[in-house]
C-alpha positions as CSV (number, residue, x, y, z in Angstrom):
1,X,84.6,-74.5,85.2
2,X,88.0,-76.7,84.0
3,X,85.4,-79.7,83.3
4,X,83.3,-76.8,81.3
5,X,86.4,-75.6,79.0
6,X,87.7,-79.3,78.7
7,X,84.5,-80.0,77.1
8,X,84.1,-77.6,74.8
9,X,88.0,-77.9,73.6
10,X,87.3,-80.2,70.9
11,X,84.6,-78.1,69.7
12,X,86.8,-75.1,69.5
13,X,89.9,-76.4,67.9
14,X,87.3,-78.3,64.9
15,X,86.2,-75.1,64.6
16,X,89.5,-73.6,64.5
17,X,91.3,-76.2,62.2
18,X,88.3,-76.1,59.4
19,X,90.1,-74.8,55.9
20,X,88.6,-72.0,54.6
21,X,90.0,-72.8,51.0
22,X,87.4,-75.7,49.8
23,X,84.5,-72.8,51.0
24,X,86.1,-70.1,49.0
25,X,86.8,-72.2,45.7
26,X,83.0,-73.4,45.9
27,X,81.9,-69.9,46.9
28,X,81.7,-68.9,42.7
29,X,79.8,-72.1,42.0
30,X,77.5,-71.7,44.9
31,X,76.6,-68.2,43.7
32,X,75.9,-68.7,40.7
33,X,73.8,-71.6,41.5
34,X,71.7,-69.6,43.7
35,X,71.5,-66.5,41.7
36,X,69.9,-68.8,38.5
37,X,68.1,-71.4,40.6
38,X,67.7,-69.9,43.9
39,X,66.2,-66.4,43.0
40,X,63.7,-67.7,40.3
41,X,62.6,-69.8,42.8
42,X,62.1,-67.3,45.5
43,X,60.8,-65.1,43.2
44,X,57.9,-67.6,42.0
45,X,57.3,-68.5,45.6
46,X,56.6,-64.7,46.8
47,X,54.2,-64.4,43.4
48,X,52.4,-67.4,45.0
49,X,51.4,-65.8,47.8
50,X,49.7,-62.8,45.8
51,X,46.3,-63.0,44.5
52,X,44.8,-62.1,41.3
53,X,41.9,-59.9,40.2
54,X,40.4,-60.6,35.9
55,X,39.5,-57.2,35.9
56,X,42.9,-55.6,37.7
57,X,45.2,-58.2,37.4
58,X,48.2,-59.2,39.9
59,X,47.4,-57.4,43.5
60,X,50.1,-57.4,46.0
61,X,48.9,-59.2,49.2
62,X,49.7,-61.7,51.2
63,X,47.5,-64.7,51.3
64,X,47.3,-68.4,51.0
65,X,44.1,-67.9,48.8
66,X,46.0,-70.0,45.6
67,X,47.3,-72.8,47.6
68,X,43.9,-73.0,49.5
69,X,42.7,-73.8,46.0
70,X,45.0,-75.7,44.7
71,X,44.6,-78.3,47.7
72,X,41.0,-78.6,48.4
73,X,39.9,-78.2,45.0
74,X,39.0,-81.4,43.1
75,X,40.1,-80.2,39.4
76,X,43.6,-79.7,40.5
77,X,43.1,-82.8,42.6
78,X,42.8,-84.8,39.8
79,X,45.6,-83.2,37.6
80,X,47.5,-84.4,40.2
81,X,46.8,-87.8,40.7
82,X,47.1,-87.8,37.1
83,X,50.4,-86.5,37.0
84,X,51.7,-89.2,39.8
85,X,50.0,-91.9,38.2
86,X,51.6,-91.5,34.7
87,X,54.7,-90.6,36.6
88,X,54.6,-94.3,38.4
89,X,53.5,-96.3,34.9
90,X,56.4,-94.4,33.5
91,X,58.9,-95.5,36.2
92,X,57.7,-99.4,36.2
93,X,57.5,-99.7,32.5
94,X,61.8,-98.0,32.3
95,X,62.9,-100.6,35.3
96,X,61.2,-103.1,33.5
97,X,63.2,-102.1,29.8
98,X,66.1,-100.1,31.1
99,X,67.1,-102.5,33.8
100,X,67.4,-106.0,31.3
101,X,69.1,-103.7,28.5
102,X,71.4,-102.2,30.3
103,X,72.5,-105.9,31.5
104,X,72.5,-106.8,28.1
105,X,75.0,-104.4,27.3
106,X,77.1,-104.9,29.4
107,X,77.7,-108.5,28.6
108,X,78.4,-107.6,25.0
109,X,81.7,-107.6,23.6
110,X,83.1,-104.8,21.6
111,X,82.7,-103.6,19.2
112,X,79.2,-104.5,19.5
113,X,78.7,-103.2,23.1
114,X,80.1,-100.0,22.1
115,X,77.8,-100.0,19.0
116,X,74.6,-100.5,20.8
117,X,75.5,-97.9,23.8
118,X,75.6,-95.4,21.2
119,X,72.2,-96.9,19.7
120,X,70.5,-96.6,22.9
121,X,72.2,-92.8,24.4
122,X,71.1,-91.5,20.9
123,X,67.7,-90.4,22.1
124,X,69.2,-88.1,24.1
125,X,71.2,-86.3,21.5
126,X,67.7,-85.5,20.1
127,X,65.5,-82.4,21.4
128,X,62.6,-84.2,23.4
129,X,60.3,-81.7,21.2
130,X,61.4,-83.5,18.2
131,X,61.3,-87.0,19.7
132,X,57.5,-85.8,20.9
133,X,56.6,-85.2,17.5
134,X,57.7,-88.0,16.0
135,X,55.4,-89.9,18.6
136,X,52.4,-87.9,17.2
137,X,53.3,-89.1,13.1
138,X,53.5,-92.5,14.6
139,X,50.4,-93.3,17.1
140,X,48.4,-90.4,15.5
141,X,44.7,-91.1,13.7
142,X,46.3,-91.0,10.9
143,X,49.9,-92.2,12.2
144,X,51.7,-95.6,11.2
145,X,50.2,-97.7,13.9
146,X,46.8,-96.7,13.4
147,X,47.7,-97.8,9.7
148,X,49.2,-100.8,10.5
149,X,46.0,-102.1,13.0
150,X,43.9,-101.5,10.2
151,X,46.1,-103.4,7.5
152,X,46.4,-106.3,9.6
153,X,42.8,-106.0,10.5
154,X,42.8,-106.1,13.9
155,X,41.6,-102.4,14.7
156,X,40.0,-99.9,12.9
157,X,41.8,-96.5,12.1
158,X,40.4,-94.6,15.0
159,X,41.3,-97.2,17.2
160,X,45.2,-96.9,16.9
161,X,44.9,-93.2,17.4
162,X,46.8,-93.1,21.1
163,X,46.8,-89.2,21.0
164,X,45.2,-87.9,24.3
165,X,45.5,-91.0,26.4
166,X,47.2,-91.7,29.4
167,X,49.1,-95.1,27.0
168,X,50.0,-92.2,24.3
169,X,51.3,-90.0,27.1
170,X,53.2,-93.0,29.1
171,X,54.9,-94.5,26.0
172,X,56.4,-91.0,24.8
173,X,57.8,-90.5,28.3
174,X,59.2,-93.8,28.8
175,X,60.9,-93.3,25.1
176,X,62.4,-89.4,26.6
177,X,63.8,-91.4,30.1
178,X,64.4,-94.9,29.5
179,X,67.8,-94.0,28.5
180,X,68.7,-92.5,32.0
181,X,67.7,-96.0,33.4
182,X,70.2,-97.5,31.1
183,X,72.8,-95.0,32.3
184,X,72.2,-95.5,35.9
185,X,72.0,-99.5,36.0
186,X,75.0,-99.3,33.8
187,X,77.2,-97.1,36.1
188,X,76.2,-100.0,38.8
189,X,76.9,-103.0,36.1
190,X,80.2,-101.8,35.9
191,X,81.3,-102.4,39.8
192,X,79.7,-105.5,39.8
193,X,82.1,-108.5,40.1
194,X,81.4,-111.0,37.5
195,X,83.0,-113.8,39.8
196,X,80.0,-113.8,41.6
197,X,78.0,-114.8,38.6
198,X,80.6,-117.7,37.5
199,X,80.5,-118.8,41.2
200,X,76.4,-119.2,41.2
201,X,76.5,-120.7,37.9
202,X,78.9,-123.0,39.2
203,X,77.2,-124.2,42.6
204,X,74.0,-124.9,40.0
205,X,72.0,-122.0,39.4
206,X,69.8,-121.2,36.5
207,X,71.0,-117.8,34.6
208,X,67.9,-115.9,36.2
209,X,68.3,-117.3,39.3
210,X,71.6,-115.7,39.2
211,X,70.0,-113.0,37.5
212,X,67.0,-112.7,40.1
213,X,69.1,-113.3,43.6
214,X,72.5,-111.9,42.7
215,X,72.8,-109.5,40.2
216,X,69.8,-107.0,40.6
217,X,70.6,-106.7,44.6
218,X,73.9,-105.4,44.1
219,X,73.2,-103.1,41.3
220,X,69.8,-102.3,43.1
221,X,71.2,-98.8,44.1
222,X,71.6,-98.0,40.8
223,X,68.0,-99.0,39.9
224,X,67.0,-96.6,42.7
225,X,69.0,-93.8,41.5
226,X,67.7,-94.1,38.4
227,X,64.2,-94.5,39.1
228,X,64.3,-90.8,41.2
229,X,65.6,-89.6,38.2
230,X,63.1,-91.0,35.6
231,X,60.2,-89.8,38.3
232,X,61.5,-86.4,39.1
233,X,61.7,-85.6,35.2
234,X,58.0,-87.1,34.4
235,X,56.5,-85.7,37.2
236,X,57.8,-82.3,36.2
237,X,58.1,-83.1,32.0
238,X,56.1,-80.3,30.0
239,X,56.9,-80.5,26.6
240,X,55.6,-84.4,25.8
241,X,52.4,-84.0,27.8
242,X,51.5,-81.1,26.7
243,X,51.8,-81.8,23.0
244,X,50.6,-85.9,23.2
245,X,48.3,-85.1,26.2
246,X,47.0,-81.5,25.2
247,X,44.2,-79.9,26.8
248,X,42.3,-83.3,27.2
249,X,44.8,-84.7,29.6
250,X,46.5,-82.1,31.8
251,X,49.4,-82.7,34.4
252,X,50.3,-80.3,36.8
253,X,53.2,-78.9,34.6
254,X,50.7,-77.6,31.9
255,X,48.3,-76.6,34.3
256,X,50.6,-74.2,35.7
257,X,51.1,-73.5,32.3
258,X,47.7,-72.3,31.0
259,X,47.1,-70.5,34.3
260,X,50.2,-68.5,33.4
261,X,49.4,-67.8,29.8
262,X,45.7,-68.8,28.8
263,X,44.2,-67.3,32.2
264,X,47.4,-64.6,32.7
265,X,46.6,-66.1,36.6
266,X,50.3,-66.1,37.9
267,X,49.9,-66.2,41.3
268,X,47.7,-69.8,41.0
269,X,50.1,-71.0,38.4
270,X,53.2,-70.0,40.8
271,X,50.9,-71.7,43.8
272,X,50.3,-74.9,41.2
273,X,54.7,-75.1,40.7
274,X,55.3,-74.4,44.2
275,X,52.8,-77.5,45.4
276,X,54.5,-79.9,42.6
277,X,57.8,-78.9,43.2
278,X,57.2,-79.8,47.3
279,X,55.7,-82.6,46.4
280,X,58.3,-84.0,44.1
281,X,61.0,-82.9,46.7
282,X,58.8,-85.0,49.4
283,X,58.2,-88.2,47.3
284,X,61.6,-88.1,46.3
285,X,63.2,-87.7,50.1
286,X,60.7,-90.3,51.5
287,X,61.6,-93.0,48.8
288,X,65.6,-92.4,49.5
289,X,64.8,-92.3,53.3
290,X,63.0,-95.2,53.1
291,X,65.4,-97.2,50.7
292,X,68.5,-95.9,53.2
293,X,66.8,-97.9,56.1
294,X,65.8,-101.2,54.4
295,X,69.7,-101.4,53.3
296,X,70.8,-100.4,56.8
297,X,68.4,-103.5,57.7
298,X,69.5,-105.7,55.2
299,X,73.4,-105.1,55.9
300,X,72.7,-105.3,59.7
């Protein structure tokens, strides 16, 4: 019995000496969080669960009719593979520009690197509807680069229109989210120690040697970071595919979408949000999981 309360002593005064005052300043916060994110959310996933009748409409039930569906039907199959694939491109093709520019600019010397972090954050100060639409006026049939191909003669008009393609879709997201990328690499630029350059430079390495073996493994976490970022927001982006992809190319945000305003289908388009938010939640968890071990590897 002693042995039994010994043990569980150091349970009990934790428990006792835990401060109630960080709990109660978050408490407002945490409320409000859940009462504008947590009861949508709840709401939407009880919807899912009804099911739908053209000539009634919404009946209450309980079923797992939508999702059913959703995951053994090859339509929504497809959307979805879409979605992750464009998703992917988009993520590749910002590491591949945000990653170099944000280096860049941080080697720049004011005023100059000042000048052209402005130049780059701008997008974001813009309403990704407008930004979308100015995509449209410029890869359009009747857009600037379909112009420009057939000045220079090396496509004909129709050629340069990139409207409802998977390239037209890809390079208006990767102009929405690059400049996350650039944020994220940036905030790990700036902890980086630029001894360690000098000191590779110095024992006779090339610049991308430096670049390759030095430099992108310590700011790799913030590659990382931002890459969950840039997926998370084109996996789940509406507003650019549904106005460069429209009805031809569908991802799973517009498909839930139409089945909530076209069809007036709520349940399936509550079932279609529910399965994309798990699924982003799942990619997104597996990828960090996955990138904690390989540093806990690498660090020993």
């Amino acid at each position: 019995m002693t042995e039994l309360t010994s043990s569980l002593s150091p349970s009990v005064s934790r428990i006792r000496s835990i401060n109630p005052v960080p709990w109660l300043l978050s408490a407002p916060g945490a409320i409000f969080f859940l009462a504008l994110l947590g009861m949508p959310l709840i709401m939407t996933l009880i919807l899912s669960f009804n099911s739908f009748d053209y000539s009634i409409g919404i009946v209450s039930s309980f079923g797992l009719e939508n999702y059913y569906e959703v995951l053994r039907d090859s339509y929504f199959h497809e959307i979805f593979l879409r979605t992750y694939s464009i998703s992917i491109a988009v993520v590749i093709i910002c590491i591949l520009i945000g990653v170099p520019e944000a280096y860049i600019l941080s080697r720049m010397r004011n005023p100059w690197r000042s000048l052209f972090l402005v130049v780059t954050l701008a997008p974001l100060l813009i309403s990704v509807v407008v930004r979308t639409l100015g995509w449209v006026l410029l890869i359009g049939g009747n857009g600037l680069l379909g112009k420009f191909l057939e000045v220079v003669g090396i496509a004909e008009s129709s050629a340069g229109n990139l409207m409802y393609t998977h390239t037209g879709v890809i390079l208006a997201l990767v102009h929405v989210l690059v400049p996350l990328m650039v944020i994220s690499v940036w905030a790990a630029l700036q902890k980086l120690d630029s001894a360690v350059e000098h000191a590779g430079l110095s024992l006779g390495a090339s610049h991308g040697t430096v670049f390759r073996r030095v430099v992108i493994p310590q700011i790799l976490p913030g590659i990382l970071s931002g890459s969950l970022i840039v997926f998370a927001l084109s996996a789940s982006a509406f507003a650019t595919p549904a106005i460069i992809g429209g009805r031809r190319l569908k991802v799973a945000a517009t498909a839930a979408y139409d089945e909530y305003l076209n069809t007036m289908n709520w349940p399936m388009g509550a079932a279609i949000a529910i399965v994309l938010l798990v699924a982003n939640v799942a990619v997104v968890m597996s990828y960090n999981r996955m990138m904690e071990r390989r540093f806990r590897r690498t660090l020993g």
